[in-house]
KOLMARZA-815239 format. One record per residue (C-alpha): residue in one letter; residue number from 1; x, y, z. Coordinates in steps of 0.2 Angstrom, whole numbers, always signed. Example, Ala and Ser with C-alpha at 12.3 -4.5 7.8 and 13.67 -1.06 7.14 Angstrom:
<recs>
REC rest  nr     X     Y     Z
REC    A   1   +62   -22   +39
REC    S   2   +68    -5   +36
</recs>
This chain:
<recs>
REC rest  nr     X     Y     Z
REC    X   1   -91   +63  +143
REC    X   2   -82   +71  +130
REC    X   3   -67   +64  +134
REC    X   4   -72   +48  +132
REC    X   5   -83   +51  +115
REC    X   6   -66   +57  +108
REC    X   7   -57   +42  +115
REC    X   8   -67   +30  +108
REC    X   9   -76   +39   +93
REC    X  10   -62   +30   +82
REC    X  11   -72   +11   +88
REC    X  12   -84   +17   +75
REC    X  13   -73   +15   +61
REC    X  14   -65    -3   +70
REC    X  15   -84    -7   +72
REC    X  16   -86    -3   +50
REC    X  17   -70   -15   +47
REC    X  18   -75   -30   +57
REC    X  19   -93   -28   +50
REC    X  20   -86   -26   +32
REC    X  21   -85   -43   +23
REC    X  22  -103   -45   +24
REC    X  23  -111   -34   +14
REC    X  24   -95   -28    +5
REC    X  25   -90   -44    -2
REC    X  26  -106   -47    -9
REC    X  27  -103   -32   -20
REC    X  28   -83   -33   -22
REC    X  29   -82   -42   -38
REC    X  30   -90   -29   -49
REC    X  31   -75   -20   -43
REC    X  32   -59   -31   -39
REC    X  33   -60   -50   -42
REC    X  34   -61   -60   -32
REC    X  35   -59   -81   -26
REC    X  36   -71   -91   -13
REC    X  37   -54   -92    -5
REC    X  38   -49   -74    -5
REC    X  39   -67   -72    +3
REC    X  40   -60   -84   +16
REC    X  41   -45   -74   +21
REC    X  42   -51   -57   +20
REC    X  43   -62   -62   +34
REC    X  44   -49   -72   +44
REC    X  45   -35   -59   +39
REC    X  46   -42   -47   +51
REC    X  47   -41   -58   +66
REC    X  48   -24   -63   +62
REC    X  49   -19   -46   +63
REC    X  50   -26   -45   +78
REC    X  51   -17   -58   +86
REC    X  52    -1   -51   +79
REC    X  53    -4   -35   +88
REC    X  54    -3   -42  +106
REC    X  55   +15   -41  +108
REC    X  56   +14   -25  +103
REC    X  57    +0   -17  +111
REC    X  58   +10   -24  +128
REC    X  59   +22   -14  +124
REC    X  60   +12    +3  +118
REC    X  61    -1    +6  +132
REC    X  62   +14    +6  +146
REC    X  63   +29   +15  +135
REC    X  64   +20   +30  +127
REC    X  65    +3   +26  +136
REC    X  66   -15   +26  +135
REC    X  67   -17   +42  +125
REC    X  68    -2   +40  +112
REC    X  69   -10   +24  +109
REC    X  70   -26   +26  +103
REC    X  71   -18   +41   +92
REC    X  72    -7   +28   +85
REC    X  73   -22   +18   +83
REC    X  74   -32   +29   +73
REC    X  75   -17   +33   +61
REC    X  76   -17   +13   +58
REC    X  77   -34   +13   +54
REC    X  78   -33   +29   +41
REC    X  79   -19   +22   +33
REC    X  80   -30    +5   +29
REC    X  81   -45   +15   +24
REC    X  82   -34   +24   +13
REC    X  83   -28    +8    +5
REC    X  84   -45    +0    +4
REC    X  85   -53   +17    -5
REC    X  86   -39   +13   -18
REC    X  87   -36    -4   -21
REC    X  88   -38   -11   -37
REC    X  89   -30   -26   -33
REC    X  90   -35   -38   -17
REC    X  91   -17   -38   -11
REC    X  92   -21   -20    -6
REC    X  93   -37   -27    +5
REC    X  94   -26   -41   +11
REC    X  95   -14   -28   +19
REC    X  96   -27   -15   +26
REC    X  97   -40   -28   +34
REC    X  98   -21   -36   +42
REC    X  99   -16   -18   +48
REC    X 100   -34   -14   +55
REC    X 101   -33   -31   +64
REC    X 102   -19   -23   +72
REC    X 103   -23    -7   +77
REC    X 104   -40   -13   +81
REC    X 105   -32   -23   +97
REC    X 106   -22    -8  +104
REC    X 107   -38    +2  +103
REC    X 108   -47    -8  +110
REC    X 109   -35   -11  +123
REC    X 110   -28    +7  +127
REC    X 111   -48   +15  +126
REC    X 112   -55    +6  +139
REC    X 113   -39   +10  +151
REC    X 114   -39   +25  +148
REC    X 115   -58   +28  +151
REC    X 116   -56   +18  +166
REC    X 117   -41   +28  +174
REC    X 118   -49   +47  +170
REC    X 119   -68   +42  +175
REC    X 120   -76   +47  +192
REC    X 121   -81   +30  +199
REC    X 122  -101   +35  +200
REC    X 123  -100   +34  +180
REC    X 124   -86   +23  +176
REC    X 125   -97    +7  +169
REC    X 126  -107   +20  +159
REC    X 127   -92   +27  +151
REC    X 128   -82   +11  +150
REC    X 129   -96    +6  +138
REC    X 130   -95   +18  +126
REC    X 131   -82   +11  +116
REC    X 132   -94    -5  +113
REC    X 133  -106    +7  +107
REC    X 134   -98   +15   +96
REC    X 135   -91    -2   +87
REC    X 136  -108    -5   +86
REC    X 137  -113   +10   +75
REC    X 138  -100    +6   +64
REC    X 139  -106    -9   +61
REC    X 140  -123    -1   +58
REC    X 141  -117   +13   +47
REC    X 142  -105    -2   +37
REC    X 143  -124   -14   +34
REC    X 144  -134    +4   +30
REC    X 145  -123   +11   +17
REC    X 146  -112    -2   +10
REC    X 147  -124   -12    +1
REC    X 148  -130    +6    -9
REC    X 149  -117   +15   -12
REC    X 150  -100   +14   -23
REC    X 151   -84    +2   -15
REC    X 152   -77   +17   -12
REC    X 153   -91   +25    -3
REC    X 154   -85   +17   +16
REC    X 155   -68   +20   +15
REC    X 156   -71   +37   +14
REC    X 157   -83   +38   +28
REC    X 158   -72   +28   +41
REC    X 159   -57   +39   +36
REC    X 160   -68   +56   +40
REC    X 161   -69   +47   +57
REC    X 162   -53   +41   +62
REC    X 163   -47   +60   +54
REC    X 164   -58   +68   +67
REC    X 165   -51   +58   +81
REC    X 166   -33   +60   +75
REC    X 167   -38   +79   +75
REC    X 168   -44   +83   +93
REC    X 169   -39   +69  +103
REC    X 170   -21   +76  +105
REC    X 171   -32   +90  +115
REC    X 172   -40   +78  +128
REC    X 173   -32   +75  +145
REC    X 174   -21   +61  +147
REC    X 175   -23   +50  +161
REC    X 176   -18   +52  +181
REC    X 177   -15   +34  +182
REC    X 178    -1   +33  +171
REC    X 179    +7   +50  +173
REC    X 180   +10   +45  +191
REC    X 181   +16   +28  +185
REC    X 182   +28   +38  +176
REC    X 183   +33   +50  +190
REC    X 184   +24   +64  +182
REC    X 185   +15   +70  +199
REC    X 186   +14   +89  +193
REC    X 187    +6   +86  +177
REC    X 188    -6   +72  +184
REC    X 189   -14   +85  +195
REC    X 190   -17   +97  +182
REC    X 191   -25   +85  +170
REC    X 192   -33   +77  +184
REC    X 193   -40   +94  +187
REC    X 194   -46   +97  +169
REC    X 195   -54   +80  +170
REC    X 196   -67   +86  +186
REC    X 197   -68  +104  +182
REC    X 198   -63  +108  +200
REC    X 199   -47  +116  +209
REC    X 200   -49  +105  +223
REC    X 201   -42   +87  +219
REC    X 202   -32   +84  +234
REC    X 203   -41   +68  +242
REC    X 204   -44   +60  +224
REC    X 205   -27   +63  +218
REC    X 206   -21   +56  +235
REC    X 207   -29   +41  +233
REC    X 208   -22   +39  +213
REC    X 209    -6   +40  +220
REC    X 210    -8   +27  +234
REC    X 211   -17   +17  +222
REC    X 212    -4   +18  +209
REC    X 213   +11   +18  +220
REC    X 214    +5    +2  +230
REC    X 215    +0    -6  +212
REC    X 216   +19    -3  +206
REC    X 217   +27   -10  +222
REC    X 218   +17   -29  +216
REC    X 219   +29   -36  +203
REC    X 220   +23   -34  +187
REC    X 221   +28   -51  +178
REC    X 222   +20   -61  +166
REC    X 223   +18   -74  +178
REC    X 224    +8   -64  +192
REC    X 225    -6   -65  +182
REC    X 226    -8   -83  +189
REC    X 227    +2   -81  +204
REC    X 228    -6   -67  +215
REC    X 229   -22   -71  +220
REC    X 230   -33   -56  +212
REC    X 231   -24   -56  +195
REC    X 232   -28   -75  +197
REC    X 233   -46   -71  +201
REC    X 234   -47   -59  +186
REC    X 235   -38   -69  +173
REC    X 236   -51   -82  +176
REC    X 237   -68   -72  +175
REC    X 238   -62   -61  +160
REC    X 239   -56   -81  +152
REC    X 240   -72   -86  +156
REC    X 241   -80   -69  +152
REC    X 242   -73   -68  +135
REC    X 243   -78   -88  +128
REC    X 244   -95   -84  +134
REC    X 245   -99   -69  +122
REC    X 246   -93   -82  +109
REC    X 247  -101   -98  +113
REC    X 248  -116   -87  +114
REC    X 249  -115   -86   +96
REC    X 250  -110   -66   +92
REC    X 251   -98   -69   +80
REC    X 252  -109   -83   +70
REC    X 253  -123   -72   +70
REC    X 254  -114   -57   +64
REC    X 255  -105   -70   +49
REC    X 256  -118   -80   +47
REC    X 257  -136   -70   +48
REC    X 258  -141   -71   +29
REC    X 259  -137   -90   +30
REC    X 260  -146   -93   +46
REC    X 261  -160   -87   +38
REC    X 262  -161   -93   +23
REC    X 263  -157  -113   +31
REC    X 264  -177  -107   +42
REC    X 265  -184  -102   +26
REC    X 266  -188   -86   +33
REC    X 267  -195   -75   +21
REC    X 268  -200   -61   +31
REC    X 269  -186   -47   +28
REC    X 270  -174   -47   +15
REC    X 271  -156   -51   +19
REC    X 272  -151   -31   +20
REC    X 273  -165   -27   +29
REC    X 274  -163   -37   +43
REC    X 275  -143   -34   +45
REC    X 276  -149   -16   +48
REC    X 277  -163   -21   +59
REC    X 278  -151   -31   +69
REC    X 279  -138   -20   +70
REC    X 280  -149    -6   +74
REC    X 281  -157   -19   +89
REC    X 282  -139   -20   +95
REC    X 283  -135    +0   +97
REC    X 284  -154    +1  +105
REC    X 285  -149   -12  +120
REC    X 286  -132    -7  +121
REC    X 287  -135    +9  +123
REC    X 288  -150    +8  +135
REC    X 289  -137    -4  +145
REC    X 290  -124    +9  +145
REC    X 291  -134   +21  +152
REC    X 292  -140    +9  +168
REC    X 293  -126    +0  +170
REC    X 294  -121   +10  +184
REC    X 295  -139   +11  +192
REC    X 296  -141   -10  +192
REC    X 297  -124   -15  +193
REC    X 298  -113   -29  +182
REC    X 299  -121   -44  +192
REC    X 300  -140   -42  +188
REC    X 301  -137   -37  +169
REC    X 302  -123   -49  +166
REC    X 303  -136   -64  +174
REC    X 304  -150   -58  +167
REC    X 305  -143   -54  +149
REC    X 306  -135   -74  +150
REC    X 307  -153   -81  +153
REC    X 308  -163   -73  +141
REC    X 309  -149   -75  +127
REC    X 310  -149   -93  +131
REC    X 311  -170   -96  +130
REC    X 312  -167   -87  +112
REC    X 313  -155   -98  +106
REC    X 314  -164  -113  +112
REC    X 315  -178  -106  +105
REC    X 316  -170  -106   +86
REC    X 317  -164  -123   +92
REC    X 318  -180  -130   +94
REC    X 319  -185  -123   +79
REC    X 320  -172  -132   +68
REC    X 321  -175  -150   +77
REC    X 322  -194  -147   +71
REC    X 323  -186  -144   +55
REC    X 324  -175  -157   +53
REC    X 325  -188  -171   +59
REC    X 326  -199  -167   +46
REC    X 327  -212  -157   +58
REC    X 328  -223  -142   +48
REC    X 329  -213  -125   +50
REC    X 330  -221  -114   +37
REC    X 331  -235  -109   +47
REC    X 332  -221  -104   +60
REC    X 333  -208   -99   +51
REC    X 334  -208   -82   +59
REC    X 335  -200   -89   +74
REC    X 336  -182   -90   +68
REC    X 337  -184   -71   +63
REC    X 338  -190   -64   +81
REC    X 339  -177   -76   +90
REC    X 340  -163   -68   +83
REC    X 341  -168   -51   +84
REC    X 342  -174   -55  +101
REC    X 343  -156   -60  +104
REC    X 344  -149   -45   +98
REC    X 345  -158   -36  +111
REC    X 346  -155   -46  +126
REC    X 347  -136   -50  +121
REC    X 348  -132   -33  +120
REC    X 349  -140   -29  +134
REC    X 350  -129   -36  +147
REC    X 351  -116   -49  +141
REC    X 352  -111   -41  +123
REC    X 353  -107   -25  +134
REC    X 354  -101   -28  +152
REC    X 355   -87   -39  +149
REC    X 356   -78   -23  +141
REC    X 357   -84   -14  +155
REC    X 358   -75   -26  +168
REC    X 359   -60   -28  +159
REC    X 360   -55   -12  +161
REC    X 361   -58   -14  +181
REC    X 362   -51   -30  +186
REC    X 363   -31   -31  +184
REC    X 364   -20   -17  +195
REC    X 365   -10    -4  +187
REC    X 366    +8   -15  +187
REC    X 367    +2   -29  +175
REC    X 368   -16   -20  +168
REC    X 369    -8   -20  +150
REC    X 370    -4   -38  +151
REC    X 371   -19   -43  +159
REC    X 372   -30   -33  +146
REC    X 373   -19   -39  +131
REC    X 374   -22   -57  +136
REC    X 375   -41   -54  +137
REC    X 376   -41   -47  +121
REC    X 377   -32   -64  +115
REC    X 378   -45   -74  +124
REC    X 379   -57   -63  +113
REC    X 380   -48   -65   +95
REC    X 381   -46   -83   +98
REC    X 382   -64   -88  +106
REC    X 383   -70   -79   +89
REC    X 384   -60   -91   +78
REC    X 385   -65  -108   +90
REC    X 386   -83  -103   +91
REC    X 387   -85  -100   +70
REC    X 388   -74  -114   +67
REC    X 389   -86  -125   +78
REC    X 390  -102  -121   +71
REC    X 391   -97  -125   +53
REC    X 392   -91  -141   +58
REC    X 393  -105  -145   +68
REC    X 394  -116  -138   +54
REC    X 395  -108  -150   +42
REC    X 396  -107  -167   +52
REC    X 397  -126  -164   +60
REC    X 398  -136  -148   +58
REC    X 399  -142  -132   +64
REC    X 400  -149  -137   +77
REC    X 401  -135  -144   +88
REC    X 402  -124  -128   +89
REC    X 403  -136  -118   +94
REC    X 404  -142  -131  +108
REC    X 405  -121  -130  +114
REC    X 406  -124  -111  +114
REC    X 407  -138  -112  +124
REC    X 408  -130  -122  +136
REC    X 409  -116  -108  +136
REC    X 410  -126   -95  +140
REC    X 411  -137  -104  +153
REC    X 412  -118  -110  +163
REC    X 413  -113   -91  +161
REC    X 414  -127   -84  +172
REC    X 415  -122   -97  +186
REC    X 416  -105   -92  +183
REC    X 417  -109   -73  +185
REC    X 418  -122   -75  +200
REC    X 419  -109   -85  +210
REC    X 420   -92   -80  +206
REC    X 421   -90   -62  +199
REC    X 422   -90   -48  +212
REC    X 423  -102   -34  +209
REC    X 424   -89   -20  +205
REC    X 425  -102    -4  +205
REC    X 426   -99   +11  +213
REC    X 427   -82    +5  +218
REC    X 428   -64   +13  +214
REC    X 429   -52    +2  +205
REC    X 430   -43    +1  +221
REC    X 431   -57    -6  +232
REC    X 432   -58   -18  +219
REC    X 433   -41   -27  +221
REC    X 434   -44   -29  +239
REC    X 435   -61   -37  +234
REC    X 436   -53   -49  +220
REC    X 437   -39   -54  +234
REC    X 438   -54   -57  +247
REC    X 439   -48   -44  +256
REC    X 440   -56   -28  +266
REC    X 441   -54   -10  +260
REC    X 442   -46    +0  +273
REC    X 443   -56   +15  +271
REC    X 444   -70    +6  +274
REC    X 445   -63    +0  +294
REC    X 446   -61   +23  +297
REC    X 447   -70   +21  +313
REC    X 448   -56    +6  +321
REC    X 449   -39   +12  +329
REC    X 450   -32    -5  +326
REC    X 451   -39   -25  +324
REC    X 452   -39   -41  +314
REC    X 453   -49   -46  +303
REC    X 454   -47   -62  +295
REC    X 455   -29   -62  +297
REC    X 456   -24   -48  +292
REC    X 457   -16   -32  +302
REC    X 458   -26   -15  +299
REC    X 459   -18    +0  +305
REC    X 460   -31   +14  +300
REC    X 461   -20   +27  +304
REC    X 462    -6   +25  +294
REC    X 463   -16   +15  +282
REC    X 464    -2    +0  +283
REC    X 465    -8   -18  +280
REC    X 466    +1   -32  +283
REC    X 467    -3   -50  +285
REC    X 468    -5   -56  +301
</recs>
């Protein structure tokens, strides 16, 4: 567990930057001014650098690996603290919030690999999910103490964190999986061996290499992703995965809370007080998810998660076609206030967390950077659609109608999850790939000398499959 709190202890400070123009910007111009339009790009900025940091991360999470990456990472993220904590002109938070953009993506790229390739399988989902978490106290940490305390007062706390991480991470084990990618037997045992406390390692480390070793004999092109029938399988779930965390609303909530709000004429909490309170909602549920992911599985809390967000959503919805047809509100103005806190709780309970956790499990070693790289795409770009359409949407009819679309989302998304996504609990990344390829797992067949089974040739012995 330490090892993966070190690894991903550094999402706390992402999870302070892209929560930042919220409560900061509000407070900005006593410091550095600034234009509606510069308001505009500082948010946008930060995505941008993150789609700018694709290529790259491609390249970083297979050349110097998992580890060296997220040690990369963190130095990005100091050296754009730094600049923020100084500026005194907005150019300076122009080119930090671009640079965090950036290293944001390897991060959140190269943690959950690496979480994913040193974790025992009993306690994978729970650990994958700690990088999630961690965002999710930044963003807490950025709406408690931003709002009180002097511009300055941030950067100094998200610069302590990523110096932490810069600090002991070089310590940590680095993973098995891509020091036998690398040919690096020896020194994947030993870590592997740090990893579970234990001399004896022989079967695990056995299977690693098979695993890894069969992985790299699948070519590892661009264009596998689409033509080999799991990578296929995977592309589309996390596609589908990542535009339903959007198009249920997450990124309009988080930019648009105070707004929201204020169109229901909610005058319960102030606007400060209720971006801590569903920040804090957020940590709660994720956290509580984290720690039973591996007990219930994806399926249930991915389903379930999808339902109740969508009845929220309607909810709030509803509320704003009563609104909007002149109906009286006042008396139920409450309502706007528990269905978005109610949201927080059940979105992060399921579909705010396991799609992380599935990422880091679905693509096979040869064309895992790739696969995870374009999921993080799918995620910076569904982000900028989903904004982009509730504004407009906003603007040409009203609140109503793009929370009834988000609904409807999150409604198809637990269809989608019941029916198509294979429960991936208690299953090693290499049972996985024979489940995405519609396969059987060879260990599982240790009682046959030799048969056939949907058409496929399964010598137990030597553990050779060919197709029939």
């Amino acid at each position: 567990m330490l090892f993966s709190v070190l690894g991903t202890i550094g999402a706390i400070s992402d999870g302070m930057h892209y929560g930042w123009t919220a409560p900061v910007l509000q407070v900005l111009n006593n410091t550095i001014p600034i234009t509606d339009t510069d308001e505009t790009w500082l948010e946008s900025i930060y995505m941008c650098g993150g789609i700018a940091g694709l290529p790259v991360t491609i390249y970083l999470v297979d050349k110097i690996g998992r580890k060296n990456s997220i040690l990369l990472s963190a130095f990005i993220s100091l050296i754009s603290w730094i600049l923020i904590g100084i500026a005194d002109r907005v150019l300076y938070i122009y080119i930090a919030r671009f640079l965090v953009g950036l290293s944001g993506d390897v991060a959140f790229v190269a943690a959950p690999m690496y979480i994913a390739e040193i974790a025992d399988k009993k306690v994978r989902g729970f650990l994958a999910g700690f990088i999630y978490i961690m965002m999710l106290v930044g963003i807490l940490v950025i709406y408690a103490v931003a709002p009180f305390v002097d511009f300055y007062v941030p950067s100094i706390i998200g610069g302590i964190l990523v110096l932490i991480q810069l600090i002991t991470f070089p310590f940590m084990p680095d993973s098995p999986y891509y020091l036998i990618s690398k040919n690096k037997e020896e020194k994947a045992k030993v870590q592997l061996k740090k990893l579970r406390a234990c001399e004896n390692v022989e079967k695990e480390f056995s299977e690693i290499a098979t695993a890894v070793k069969r992985q790299k004999s699948e070519r590892g092109r661009p264009q596998d992703l689409v033509l080999s029938k799991s990578n296929r399988k995977a592309v589309v779930i996390m596609l589908v995965l990542n535009a339903a965390q959007h198009f249920s609303s997450i990124s309009v909530m988080l930019m648009n809370l105070h707004e929201i709000l204020s169109y229901a004429d909610s005058s319960y909490l102030s606007s400060e007080v209720s971006g801590i309170l569903f920040a804090s909602l957020m940590l709660i549920a994720a956290t509580v998810a984290d720690f039973i992911v591996d007990k219930f599985g994806r399926k249930i809390l991915l389903t379930t998660s999808s339902l109740l967000t969508g009845l929220s959503l309607l909810l709030l919805a509803i509320f704003f076609t009563l609104k909007n047809n002149g109906v009286y509100v006042d008396g139920i103005s409450w309502i706007p206030v528990v269905a978005v806190m109610v949201y927080a709780v059940v979105f992060k309970f399921g579909l705010g967390i396991i799609p992380i956790v599935m990422t880091a499990e679905l693509f096979p070693a040869k064309v895992k950077a790739m696969g995870m790289t374009i999921a993080d795409f799918f995620y910076v770009i569904f982000a900028l659609i989903s904004v982009e359409l509730y504004h407009w949407l906003t603007k040409v009819f009203s609140h109503d109608v793009p929370f009834y679309i988000f609904a409807a989302s999150c409604f198809l998304t637990a269809l989608f999850a019941q029916f198509y996504i294979p429960e991936t609990k208690g299953k090693t990344l290499e049972e996985i790939q024979f489940m995405l390829k519609g396969e059987p797992y060879p260990h599982r067949l240790s009682n046959m000398k030799l048969d056939k089974i949907d058409g496929i040739d399964i010598d137990i012995k030597s553990r050779e499959i060919t197709s029939a």
